[in-house]
C-alpha atoms as one frame of an Amber mdcrd trajectory, in Angstrom:
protein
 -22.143   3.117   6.076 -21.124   1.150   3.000 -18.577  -2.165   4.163 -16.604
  -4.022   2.457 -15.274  -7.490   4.293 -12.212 -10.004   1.849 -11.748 -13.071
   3.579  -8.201 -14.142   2.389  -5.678 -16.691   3.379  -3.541 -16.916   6.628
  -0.832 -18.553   4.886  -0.523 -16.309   1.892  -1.158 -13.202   3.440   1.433
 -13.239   6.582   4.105 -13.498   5.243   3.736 -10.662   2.842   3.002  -8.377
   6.132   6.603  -8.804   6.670   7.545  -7.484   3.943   4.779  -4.991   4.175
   6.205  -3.901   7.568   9.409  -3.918   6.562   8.620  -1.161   3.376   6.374
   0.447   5.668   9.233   1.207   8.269  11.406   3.073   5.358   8.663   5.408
   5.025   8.288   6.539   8.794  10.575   9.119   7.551  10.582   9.721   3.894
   7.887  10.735   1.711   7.368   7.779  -1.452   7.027  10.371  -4.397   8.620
  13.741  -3.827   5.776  16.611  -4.071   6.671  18.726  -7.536   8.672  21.564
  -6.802   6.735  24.381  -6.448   8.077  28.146  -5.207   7.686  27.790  -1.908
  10.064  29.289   0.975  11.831  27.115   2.746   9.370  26.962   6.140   6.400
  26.435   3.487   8.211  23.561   2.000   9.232  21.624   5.596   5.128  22.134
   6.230   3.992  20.886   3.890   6.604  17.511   3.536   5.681  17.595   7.441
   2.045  17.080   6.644   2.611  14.827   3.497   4.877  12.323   5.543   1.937
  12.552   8.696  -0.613  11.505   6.005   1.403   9.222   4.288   2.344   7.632
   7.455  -1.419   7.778   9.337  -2.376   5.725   5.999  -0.193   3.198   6.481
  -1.109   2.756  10.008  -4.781   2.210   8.875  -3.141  -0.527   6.327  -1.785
  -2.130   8.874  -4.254  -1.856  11.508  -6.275  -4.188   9.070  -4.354  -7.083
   9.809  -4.953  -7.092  13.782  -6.082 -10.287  15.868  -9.064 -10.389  14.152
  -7.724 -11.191  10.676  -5.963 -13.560  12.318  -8.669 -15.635  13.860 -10.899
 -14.913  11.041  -9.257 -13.971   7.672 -10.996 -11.137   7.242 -10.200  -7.515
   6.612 -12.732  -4.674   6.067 -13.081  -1.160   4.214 -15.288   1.456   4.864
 -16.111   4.805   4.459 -13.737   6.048   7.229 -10.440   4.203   6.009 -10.459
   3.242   2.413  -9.104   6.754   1.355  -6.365   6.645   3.472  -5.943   2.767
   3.084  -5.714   3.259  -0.821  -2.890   6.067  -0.779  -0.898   3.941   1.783
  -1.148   1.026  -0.726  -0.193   3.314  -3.209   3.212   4.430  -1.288   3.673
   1.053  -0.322   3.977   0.040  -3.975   5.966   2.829  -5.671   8.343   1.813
  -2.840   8.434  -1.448  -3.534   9.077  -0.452  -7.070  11.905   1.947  -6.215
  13.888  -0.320  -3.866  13.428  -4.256  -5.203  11.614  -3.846  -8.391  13.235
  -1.678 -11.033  14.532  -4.602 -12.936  10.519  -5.455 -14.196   9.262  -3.265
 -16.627   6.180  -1.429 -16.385   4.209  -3.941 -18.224   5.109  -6.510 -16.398
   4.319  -4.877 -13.111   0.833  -3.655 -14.442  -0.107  -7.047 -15.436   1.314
  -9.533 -12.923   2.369 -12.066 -15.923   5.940 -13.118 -14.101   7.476 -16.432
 -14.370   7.793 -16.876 -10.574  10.427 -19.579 -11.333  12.687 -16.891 -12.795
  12.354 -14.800  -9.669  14.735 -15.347  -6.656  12.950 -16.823  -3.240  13.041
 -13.019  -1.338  11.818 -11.238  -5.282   9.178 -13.766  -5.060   7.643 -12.675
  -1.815   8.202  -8.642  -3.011   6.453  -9.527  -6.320   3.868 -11.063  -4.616
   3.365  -8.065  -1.853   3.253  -5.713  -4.959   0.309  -7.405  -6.628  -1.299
  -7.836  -3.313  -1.553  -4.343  -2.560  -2.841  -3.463  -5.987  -5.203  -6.037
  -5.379  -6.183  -4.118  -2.455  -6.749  -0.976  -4.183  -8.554  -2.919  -6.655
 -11.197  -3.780  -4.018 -11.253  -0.224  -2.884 -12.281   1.252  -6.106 -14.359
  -1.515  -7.218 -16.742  -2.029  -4.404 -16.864   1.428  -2.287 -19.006   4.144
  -3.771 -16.711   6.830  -5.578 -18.484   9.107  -3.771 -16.392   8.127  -0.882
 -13.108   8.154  -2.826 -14.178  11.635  -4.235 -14.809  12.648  -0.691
C-alpha cells in the first residue's frame, strides 16, 4: 500500500484546526454544494442528501482524524490508499465552505493563486485565508503523490 507521510509545523498548523473544526461543525448537518436537482420524489431526494451528508461528514472525520496525538508529538500526517479519497472530498467541502461563509469578498483568482497581501486582511481573515490554502495544499499532496489509480478507485 502506497503512503504518503508531510511533516509540517505545530505552530502553523494548530491553529488552523480551529478553524478547521469550527467549519467542520457547520457541516454535521448541511451538505457544502447542493446535489443538482434532479426528478426525484421526495423520499428519493431525503436518501440520497442522507447519504451525501454521511459521506461528506465520514470524510471529514478522516480529515480530522489526521491530526490525532501523533501529529502532535511528531508533525506528521499520512495518506494512503484507504483515506485519501475521502480525505480529498472533505478538503474539498471544507473549502467551498470557507468560501461561502468568510471568503466571498476575494475573487476567484485570488483564491486560486494564494497572492493576498496578508497585511490587508483582518487578524481572524488571516487565519481563514490561511486554512483555505492549507487544505488545497492538502489536496495538492493527494493528487500529486498517490497513484490516480487510487483516486479513480
Amino acid at each position: 500500500m502506497k503512503k504518503v507521510e508531510v511533516k509540517l509545523s505545530l505552530p502553523v498548523v494548530a491553529p488552523l484546526l480551529d478553524v478547521i473544526k469550527a467549519v467542520a461543525d457547520t457541516l454535521k448537518s448541511q451538505l457544502a454544494v447542493t446535489p443538482a436537482q434532479m426528478e426525484l420524489d421526495a423520499d428519493m431526494r431525503q436518501t440520497w442528501d442522507e447519504d451525501l451528508l454521511f459521506a461528506q461528514n465520514a470524510g471529514v472525520r478522516s480529515l480530522l482524524a489526521m491530526f490525532d496525538r501523533q501529529f502532535f508529538e511528531t508533525g506528521t500526517i499520512s495518506f494512503d490508499e484507504e483515506n485519501a479519497e475521502p480525505i480529498l472530498r472533505a478538503c474539498a467541502a471544507l473549502r467551498l465552505q470557507l468560501r461561502e461563509q468568510h471568503l466571498k469578498g476575494l475573487d476567484d483568482e485570488t483564491l486560486e493563486t494564494s497572492e493576498v497581501d496578508m497585511e490587508q486582511l483582518a487578524e481572524p481573515m488571516r487565519a481563514i485565508f490561511m486554512c483555505y490554502v492549507f487544505l488545497a495544499t492538502i489536496q495538492e499532496v493527494i493528487i500529486q503523490h498517490l497513484d490516480s489509480e487510487i483516486l479513480d478507485g
